[in-house]
C-alpha positions as CSV (number, residue, x, y, z in Angstrom):
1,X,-69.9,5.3,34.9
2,X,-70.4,2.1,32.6
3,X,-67.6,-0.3,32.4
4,X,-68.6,-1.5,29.7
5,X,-68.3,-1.3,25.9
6,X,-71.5,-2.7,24.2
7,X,-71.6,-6.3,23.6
8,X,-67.6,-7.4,24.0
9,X,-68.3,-7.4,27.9
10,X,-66.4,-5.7,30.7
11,X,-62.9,-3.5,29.5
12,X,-59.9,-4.9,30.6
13,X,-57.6,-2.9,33.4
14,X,-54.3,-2.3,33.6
15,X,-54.0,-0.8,36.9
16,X,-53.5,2.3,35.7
17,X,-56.7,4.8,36.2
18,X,-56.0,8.6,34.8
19,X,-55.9,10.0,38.3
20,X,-52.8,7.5,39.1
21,X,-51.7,8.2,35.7
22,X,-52.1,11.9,35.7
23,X,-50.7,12.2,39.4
24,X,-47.2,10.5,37.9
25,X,-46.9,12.1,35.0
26,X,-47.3,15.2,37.5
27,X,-44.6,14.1,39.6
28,X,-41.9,13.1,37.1
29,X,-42.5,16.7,35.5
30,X,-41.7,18.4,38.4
31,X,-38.7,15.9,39.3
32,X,-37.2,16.7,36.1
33,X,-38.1,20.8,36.6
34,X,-35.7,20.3,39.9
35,X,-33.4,18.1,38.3
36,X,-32.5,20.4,35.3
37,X,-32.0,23.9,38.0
38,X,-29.2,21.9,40.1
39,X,-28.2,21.0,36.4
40,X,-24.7,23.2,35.6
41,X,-24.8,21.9,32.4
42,X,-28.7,22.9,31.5
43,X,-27.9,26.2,31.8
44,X,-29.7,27.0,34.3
45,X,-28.1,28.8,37.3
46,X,-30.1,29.1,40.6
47,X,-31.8,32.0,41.7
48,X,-30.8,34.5,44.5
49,X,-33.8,32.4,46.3
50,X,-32.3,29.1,45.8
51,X,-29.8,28.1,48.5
52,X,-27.1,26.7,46.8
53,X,-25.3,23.9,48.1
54,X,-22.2,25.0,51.3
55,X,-19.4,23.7,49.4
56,X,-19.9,24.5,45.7
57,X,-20.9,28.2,47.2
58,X,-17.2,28.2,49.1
59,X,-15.3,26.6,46.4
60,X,-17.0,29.6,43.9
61,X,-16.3,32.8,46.6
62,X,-14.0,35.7,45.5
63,X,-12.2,38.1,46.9
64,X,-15.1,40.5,47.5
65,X,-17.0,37.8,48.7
66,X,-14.3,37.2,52.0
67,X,-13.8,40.8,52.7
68,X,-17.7,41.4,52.8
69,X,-18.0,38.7,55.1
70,X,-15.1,40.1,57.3
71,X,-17.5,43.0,57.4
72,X,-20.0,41.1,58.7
73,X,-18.3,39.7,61.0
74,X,-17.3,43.1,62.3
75,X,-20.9,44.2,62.1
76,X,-22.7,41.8,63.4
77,X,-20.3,40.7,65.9
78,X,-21.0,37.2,65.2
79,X,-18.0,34.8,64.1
80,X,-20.0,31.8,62.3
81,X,-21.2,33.5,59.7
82,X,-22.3,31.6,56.6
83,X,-19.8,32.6,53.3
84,X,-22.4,31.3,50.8
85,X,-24.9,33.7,52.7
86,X,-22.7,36.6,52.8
87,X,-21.8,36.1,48.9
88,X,-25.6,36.2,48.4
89,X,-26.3,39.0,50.6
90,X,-23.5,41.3,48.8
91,X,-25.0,40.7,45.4
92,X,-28.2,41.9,46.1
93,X,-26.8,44.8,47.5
94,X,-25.2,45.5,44.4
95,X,-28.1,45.0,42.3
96,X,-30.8,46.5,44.6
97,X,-29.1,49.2,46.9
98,X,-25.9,51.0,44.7
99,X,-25.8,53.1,48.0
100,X,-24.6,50.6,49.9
101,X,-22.4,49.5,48.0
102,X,-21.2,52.6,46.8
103,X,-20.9,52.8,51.0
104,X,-18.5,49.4,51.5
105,X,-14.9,50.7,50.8
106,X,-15.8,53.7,53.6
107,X,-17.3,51.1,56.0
108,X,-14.1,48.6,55.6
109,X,-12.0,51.8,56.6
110,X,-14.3,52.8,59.8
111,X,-14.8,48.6,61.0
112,X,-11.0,48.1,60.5
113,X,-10.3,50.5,63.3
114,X,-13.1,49.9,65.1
115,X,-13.6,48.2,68.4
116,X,-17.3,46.9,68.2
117,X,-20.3,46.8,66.2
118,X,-22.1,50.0,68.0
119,X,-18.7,52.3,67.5
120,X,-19.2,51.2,63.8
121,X,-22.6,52.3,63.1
122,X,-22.4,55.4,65.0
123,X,-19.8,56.8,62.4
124,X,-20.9,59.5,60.7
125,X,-21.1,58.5,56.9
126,X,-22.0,54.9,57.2
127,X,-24.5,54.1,59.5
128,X,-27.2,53.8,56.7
129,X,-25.2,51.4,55.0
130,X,-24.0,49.3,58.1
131,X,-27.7,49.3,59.0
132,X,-28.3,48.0,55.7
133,X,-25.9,45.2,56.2
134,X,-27.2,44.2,59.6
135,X,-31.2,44.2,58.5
136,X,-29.5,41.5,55.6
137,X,-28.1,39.2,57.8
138,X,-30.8,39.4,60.7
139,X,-34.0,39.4,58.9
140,X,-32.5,37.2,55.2
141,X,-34.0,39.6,53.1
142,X,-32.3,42.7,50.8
143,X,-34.4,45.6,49.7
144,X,-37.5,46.7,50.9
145,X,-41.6,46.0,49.8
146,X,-42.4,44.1,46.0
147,X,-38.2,44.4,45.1
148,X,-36.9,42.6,48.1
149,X,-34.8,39.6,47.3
150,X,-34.7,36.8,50.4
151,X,-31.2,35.8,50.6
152,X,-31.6,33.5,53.6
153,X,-34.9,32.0,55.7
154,X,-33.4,29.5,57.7
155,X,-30.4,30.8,58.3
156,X,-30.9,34.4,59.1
157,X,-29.8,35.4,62.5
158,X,-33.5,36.5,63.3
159,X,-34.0,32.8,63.8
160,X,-31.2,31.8,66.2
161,X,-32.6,33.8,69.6
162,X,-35.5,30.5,69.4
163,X,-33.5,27.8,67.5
164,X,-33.0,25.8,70.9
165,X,-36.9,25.2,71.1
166,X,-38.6,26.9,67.6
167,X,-38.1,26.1,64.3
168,X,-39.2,28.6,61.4
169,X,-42.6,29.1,60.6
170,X,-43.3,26.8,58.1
171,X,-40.9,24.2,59.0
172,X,-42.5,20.9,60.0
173,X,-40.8,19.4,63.4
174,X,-42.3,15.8,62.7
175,X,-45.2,13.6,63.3
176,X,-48.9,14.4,63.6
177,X,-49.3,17.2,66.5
178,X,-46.1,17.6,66.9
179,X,-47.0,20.6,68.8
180,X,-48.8,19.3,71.7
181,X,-45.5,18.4,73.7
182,X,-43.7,20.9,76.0
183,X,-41.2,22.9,74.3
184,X,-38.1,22.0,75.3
185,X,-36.1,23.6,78.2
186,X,-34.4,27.2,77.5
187,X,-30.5,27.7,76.9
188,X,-28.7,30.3,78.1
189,X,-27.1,32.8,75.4
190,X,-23.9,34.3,76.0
């Protein structure tokens, strides 16, 4: 391309060509896209994909919120259970599977007098629904095919089995070829 503009000689730069120019205006866009969801006051709220931030999700948690996580407890037979997940998790079941939540008071009843996990979903009446529960929390996702919601990636149990040497597919661990080391050793689980 010609520099030039006829007879007034070479055009002056600024340092700015339309790639670099383009590329930021690119960048602040999408900076202020980000910027206006984590925004309370634009309006916005975040999705059931977003993971919203620990302590806002525990300071917002109701009532239904704890007792579904006491569920989960009882269901999964895990103790550290994320609240903001299980707050998550019980929406989408009441948007995408009124079953299950229809389910929920019966299942409190059954895992209130229950003495593990397995005695739980062997009860006739609930097994679908504490089935339900359990596939939430292990795989992150609610519903099945083109209407399932993820409610957790990182932090679905699925991933904890591998968390001492994996991380989730798609997660960088660092560097260029990264993946060329030796896994680290094995833990043991309890």
């Amino acid at each position: 391309m010609d520099d030039s503009n006829g007879d007034a000689g070479p055009v002056q730069s600024h340092g700015w060509s339309r790639r670099k120019f383009l590329l930021a205006s690119a960048s602040m866009a999408l900076l202020a896209a980000c910027r206006r969801s984590d925004d309370p006051a634009a309006g916005t709220q975040p999705s059931a994909n977003q993971t919203p931030r620990r302590d806002a999700a525990a300071a917002g948690s109701t009532a239904a919120d704890t007792e579904f996580l006491a569920l989960s407890v009882a269901l999964t037979g895990k103790a550290d259970l994320d609240p903001s997940v299980a707050g998550r998790i019980r929406a989408a079941l009441a948007s995408l599977d009124p079953a299950t939540t229809a389910a929920l008071p019966a299942l409190k009843r059954v895992a209130a007098t229950a003495d593990s996990p397995a005695t739980i979903v062997a009860s006739p009446g609930v097994r679908d629904a504490a089935l339900a529960i359990i596939a939430a929390w292990y795989t992150g996702t609610v519903g099945k095919g083109t209407a399932a919601v993820t409610v957790a990636y990182r932090d679905a149990l699925m991933q904890r089995p591998v968390a001492d040497g994996l991380f989730p597919a798609t997660y960088a661990l660092g560097g260029p070829a990264w993946w060329v080391a030796a896994p680290p050793a094995a833990i043991a689980l309890r």
